[in-house]
Backbone as JSON Lines, residues from 0, in Angstrom:
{"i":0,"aa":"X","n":[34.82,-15.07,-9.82],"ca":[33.81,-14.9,-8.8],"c":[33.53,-13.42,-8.57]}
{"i":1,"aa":"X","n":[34.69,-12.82,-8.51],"ca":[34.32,-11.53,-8.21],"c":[33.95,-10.65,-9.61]}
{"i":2,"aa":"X","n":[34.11,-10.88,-10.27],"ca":[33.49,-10.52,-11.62],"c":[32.01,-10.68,-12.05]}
{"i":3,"aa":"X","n":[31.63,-11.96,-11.48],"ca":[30.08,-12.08,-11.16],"c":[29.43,-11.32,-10.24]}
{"i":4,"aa":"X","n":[30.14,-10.79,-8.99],"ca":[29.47,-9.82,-7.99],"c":[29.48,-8.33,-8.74]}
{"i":5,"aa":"X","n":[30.49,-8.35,-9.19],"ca":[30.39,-7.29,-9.66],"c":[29.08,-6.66,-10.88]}
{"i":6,"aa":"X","n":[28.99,-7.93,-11.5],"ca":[28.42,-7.99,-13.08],"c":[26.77,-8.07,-12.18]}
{"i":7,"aa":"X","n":[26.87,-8.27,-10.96],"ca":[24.98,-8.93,-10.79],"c":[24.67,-7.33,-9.82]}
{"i":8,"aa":"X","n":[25.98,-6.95,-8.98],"ca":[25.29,-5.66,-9.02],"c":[25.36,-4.12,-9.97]}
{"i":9,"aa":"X","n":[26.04,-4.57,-10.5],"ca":[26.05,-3.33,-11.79],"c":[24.25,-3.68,-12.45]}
{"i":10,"aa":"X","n":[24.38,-5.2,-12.66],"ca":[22.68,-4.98,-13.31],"c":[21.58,-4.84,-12.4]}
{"i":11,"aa":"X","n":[22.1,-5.19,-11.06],"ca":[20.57,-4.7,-10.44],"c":[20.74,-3.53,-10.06]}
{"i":12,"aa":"X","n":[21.93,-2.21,-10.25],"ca":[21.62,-0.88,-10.55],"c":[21.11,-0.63,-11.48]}
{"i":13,"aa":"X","n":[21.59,-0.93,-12.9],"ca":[20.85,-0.85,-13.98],"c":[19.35,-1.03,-14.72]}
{"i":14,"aa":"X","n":[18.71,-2.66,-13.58],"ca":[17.69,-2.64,-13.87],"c":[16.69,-2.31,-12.7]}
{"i":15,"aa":"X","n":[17.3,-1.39,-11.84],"ca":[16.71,-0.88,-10.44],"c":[16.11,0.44,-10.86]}
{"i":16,"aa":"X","n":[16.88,0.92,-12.13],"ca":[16.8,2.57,-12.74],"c":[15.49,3.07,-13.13]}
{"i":17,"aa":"X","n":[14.8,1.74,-13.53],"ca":[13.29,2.03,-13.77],"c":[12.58,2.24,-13.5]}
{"i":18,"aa":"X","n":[12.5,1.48,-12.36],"ca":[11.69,1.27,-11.09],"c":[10.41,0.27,-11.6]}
{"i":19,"aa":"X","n":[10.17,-0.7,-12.7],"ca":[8.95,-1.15,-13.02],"c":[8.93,-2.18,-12.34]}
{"i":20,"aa":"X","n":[10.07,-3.57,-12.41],"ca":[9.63,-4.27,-11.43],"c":[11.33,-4.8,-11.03]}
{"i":21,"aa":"X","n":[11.02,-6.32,-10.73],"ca":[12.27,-6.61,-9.66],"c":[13.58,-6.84,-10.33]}
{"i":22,"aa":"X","n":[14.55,-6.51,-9.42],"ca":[15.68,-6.58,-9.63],"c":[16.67,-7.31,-10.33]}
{"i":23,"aa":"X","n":[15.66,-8.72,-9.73],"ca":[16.29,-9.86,-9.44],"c":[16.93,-10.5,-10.8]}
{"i":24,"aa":"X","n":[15.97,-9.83,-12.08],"ca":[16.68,-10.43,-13.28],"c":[17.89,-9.91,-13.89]}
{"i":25,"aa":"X","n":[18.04,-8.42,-13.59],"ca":[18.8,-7.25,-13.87],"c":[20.29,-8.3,-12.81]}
{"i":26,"aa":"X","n":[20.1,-8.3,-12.17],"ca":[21.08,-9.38,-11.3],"c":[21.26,-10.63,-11.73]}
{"i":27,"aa":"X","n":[20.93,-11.37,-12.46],"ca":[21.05,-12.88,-12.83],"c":[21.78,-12.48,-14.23]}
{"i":28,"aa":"X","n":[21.72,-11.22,-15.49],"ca":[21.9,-11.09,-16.58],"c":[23.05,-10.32,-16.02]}
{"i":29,"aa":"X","n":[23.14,-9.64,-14.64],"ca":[24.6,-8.73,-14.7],"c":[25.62,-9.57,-14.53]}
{"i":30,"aa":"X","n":[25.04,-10.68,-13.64],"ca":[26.15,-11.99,-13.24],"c":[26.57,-12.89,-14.59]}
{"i":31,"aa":"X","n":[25.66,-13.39,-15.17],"ca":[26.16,-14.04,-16.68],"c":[26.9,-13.15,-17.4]}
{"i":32,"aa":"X","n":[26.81,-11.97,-17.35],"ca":[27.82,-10.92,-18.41],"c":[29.17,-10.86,-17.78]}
{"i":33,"aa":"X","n":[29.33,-10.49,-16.25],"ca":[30.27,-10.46,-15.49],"c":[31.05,-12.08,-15.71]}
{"i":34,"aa":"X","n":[30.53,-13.08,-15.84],"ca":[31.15,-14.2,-16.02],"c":[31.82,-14.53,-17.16]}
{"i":35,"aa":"X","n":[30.67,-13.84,-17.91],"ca":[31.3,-13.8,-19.54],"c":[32.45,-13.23,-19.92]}
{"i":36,"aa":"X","n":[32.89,-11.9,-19.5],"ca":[33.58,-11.19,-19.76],"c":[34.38,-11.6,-18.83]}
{"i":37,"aa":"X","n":[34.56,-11.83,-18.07],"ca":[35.54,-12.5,-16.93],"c":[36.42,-13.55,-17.37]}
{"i":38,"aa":"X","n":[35.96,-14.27,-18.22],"ca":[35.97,-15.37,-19.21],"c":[36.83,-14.9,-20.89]}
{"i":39,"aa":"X","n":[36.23,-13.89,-21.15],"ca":[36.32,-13.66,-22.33],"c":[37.96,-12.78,-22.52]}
{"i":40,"aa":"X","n":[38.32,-11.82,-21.71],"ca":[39.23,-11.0,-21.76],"c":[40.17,-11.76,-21.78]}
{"i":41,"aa":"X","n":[40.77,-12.67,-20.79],"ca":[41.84,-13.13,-20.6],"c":[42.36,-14.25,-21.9]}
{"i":42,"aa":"X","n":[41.13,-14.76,-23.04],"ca":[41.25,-15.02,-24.01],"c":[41.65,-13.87,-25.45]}
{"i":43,"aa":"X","n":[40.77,-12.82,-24.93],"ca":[41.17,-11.84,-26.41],"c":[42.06,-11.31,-26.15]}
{"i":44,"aa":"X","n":[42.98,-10.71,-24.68],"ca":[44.57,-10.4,-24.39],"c":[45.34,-11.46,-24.98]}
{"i":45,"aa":"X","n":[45.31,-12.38,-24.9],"ca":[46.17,-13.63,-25.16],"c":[46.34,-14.02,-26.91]}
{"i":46,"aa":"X","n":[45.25,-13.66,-27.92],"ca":[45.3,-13.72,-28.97],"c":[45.43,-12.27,-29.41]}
{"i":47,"aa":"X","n":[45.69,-11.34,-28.82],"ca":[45.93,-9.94,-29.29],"c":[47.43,-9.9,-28.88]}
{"i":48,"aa":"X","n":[47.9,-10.62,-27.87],"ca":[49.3,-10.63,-27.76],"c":[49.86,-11.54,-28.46]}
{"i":49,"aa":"X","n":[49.28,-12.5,-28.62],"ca":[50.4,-13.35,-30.17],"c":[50.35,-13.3,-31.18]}
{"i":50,"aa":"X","n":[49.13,-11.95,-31.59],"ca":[49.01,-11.3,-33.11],"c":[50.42,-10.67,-33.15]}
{"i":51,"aa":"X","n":[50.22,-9.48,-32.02],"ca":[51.66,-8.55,-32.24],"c":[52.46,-8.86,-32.57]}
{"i":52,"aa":"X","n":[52.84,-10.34,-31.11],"ca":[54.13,-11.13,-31.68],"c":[54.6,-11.47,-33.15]}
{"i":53,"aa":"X","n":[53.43,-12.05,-33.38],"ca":[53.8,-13.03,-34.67],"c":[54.15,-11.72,-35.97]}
{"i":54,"aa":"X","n":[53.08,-10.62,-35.9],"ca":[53.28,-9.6,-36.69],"c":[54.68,-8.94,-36.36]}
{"i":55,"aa":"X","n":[55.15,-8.71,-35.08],"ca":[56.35,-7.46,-35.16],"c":[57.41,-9.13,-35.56]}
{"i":56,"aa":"X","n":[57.56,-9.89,-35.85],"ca":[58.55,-11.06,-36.32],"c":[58.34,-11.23,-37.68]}
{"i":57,"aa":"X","n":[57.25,-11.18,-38.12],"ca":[57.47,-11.02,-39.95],"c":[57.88,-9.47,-40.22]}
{"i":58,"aa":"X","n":[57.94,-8.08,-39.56],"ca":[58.43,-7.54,-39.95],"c":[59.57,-6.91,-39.51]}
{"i":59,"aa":"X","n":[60.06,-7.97,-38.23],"ca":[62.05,-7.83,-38.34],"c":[62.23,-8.74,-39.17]}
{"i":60,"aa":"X","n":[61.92,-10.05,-39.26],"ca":[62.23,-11.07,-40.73],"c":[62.39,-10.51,-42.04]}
{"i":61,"aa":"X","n":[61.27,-9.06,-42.53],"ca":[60.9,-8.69,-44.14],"c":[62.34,-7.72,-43.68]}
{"i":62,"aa":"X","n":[62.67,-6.88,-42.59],"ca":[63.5,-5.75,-42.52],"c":[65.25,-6.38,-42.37]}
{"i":63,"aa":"X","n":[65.22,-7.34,-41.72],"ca":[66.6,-8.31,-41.88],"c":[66.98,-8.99,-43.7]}
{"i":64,"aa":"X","n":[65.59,-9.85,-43.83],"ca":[66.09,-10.7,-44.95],"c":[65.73,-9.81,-46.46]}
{"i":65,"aa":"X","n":[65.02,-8.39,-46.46],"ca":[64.43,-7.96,-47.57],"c":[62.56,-8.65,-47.67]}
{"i":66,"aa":"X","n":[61.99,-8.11,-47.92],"ca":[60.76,-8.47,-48.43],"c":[60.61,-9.55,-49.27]}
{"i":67,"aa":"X","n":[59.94,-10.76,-49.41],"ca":[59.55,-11.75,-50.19],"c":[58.62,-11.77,-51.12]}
{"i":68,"aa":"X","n":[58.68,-11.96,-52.54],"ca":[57.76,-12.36,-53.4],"c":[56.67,-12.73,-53.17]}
């Protein structure tokens, strides 16, 4: 939620900068991004943390057992 307030007024600064016309869309596209990304992070932390994992475990596995064919 608060990622959408955030995301709808970041774009109606952004699309306020022009001055051509209303806000109101610059606010509807800041809120869908803010949702998006609100959405999105807590997925690419989560697969960037079980890359590491899985990576720093094949290489205490290759440094314990020797490297594999």
């Amino acid at each position: 939620m608060l990622s959408a307030i955030l995301g709808a007024a970041l774009g109606t600064a952004i699309d306020g900068a022009d001055g051509d016309d209303s806000t109101v869309d610059g606010a509807i596209t800041g809120a869908i991004a803010g949702t998006v990304v609100g959405w999105l992070m807590p997925v690419a932390l989560t697969y960037a943390t079980g890359w590491l994992v899985l990576h720093g475990i094949g290489k205490a596995k290759d440094k314990i057992f020797g490297k594999g064919k």
